[in-house]
N, C-alpha and C positions, 0 to 999 in steps of 0.2 A: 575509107573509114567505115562503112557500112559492111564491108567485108570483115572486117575486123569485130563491127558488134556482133555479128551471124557467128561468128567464132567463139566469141565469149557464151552467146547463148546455148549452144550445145555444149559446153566446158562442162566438166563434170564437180569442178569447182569455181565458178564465174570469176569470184574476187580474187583467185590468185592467178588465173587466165587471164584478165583484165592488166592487173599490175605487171607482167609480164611480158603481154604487151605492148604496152605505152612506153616499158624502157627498153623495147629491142630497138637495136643498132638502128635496124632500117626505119624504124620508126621517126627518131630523133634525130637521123639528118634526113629525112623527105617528108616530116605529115610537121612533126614540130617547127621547122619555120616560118613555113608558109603561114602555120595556125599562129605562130607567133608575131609576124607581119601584119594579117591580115588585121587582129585584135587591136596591134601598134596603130594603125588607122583610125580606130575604135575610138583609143583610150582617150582622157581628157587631156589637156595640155600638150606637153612635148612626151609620148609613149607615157603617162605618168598610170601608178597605179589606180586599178578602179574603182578599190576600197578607201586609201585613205586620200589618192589626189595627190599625194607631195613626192613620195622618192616614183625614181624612174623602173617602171616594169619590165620586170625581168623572167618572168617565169608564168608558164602558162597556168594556170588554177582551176579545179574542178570546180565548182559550185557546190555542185554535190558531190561530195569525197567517192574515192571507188569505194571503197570501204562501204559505204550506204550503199551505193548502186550501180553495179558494177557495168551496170547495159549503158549507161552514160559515160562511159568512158571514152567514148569516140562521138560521144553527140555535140557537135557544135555550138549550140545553145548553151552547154554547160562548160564553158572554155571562156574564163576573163583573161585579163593581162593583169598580172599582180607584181609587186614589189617582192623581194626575196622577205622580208619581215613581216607583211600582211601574211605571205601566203606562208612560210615554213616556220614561224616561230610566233604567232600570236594564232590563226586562224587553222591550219593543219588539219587534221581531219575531224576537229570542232564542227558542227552543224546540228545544230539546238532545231527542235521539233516542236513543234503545238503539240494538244491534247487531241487533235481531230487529223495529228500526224502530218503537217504544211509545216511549209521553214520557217525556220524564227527569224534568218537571216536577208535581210533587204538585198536582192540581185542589182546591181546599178546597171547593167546591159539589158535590164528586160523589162523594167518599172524607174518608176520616178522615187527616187529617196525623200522626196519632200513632203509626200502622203504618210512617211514613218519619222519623218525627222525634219527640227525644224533649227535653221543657224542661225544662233544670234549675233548678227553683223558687229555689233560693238563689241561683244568680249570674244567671238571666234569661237566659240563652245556650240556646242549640238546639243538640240534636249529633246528627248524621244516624241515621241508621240503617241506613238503603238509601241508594243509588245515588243515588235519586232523589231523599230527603233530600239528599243534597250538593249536589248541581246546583239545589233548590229554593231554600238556603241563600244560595248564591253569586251567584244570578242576581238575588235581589229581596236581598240584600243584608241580612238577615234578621237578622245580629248586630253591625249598625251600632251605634255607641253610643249614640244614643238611643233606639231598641226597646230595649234591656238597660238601660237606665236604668229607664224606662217601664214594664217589667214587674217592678225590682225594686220597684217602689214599688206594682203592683196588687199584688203579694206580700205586702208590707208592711199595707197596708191591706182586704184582701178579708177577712180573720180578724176586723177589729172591724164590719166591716158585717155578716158571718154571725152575728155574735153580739147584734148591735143588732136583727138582722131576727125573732132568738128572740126575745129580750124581749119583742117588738113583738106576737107572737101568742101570747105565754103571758099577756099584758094584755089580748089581745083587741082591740088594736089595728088593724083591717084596712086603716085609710091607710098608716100608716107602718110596716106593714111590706109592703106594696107599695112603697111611695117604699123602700123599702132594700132591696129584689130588684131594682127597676129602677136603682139606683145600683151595684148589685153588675154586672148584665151590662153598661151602658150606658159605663162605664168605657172608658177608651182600652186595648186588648192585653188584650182580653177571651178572648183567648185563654188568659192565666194563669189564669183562673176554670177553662175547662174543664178545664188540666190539674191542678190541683189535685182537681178532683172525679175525674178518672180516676185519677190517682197514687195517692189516698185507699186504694184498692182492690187496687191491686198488692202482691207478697208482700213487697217491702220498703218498703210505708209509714211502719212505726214509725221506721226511720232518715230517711228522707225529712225526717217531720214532727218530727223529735226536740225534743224541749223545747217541743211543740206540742200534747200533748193532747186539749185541747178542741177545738182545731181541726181535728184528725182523725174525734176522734169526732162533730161538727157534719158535715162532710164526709161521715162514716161512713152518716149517722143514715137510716134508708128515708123517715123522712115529709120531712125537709129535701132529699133529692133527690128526690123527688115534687114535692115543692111547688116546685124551685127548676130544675131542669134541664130543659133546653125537650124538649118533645119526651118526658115521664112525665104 
């Protein structure tokens, strides 16, 4: 891949050197699957995309369009796994700018979405934060009604699997309560999991989770985020 940006930088046109290369032959069956595998690891859920969380990624995505920069074309950093509709028909070679020329657009592989965007667990909707929350929202189309369907229902359901996955290891169950960690993240809009676990925490939880409890305190508990949050 690095052979390949050395090649685009001497081009006498980058941007169409670039584009040129990413769809030759040899490219797309030796450097695209691997890149596509390795992202598959990445993504949330089951390979799901990175932007909106629910359909299954299919397609590797610049972050930064070649179109913007063509020297990223082969940078790994700028390589997500996207869903055919994030990446080719809402998001494409859209990439909104500041005034001081930074992305308007929230990377999920490289920063935390929650600094630009905040979910409200009861209706499933996102409401910016920053700047770049807006522009994230509107470009991948973020509070379409099926993502807000989609997450009220991981809402609805994540509290009885946290609860199935206790039982599970206070019986000393270690199948299934693995089969019910991996049902918890593996879910479509597995992004409601994580903000649930981060909301847990903040100074107005109790309203958050009101008439919720145990599900706070499961959320709350140090050994269930050990055990269950990637990355403890």
């Amino acid at each position: 891949m690095a052979d390949r940006t050395d090649d685009i930088k001497k081009a006498a046109v980058p941007r169409q050197t670039a584009k040129k290369l990413w769809k030759h032959t040899t490219v797309r069956r030796h450097i695209h699957p691997v890149l596509r595998s390795a992202l598959a690891e990445m993504a949330p859920g089951l390979e799901r995309c990175m932007y909106c969380g629910d359909n299954q990624g299919t397609d590797i995505d610049h972050f930064e369009p070649i179109r913007e920069n063509p020297l990223r074309t082969f940078d790994w950093d700028n390589h997500l796994l996207a869903c055919s509709l994030c990446n080719s028909h809402l998001k494409r070679d859209v990439f909104p700018l500041a005034t001081d020329g930074t992305p308007l657009l929230v990377d999920p592989s490289s920063e935390d979405p929650a600094a630009h965007l905040h979910l409200s667990l009861a209706t499933g909707v996102y409401v910016d934060l920053t700047d770049r929350g807006d522009e994230t929202i509107k470009v991948f189309g973020l509070n379409r009604g099926i993502l807000v369907r989609g997450r009220r229902r991981a809402y609805r359901i994540t509290p009885l699997l946290l609860k199935d996955w206790r039982a599970a290891v206070e019986k000393g169950d270690v199948e299934d309560a693995a089969d019910c960690a991996a049902t918890i993240w593996e879910q479509p809009t597995a992004d409601v999991v994580h903000a649930m676990f981060h909301q847990a925490l903040s100074p107005g939880a109790e309203d958050i989770f009101a008439g919720q409890a145990e599900t706070l305190a499961l959320l709350r508990d140090p050994d269930v985020r050990v055990a269950l949050l990637p990355g403890n």
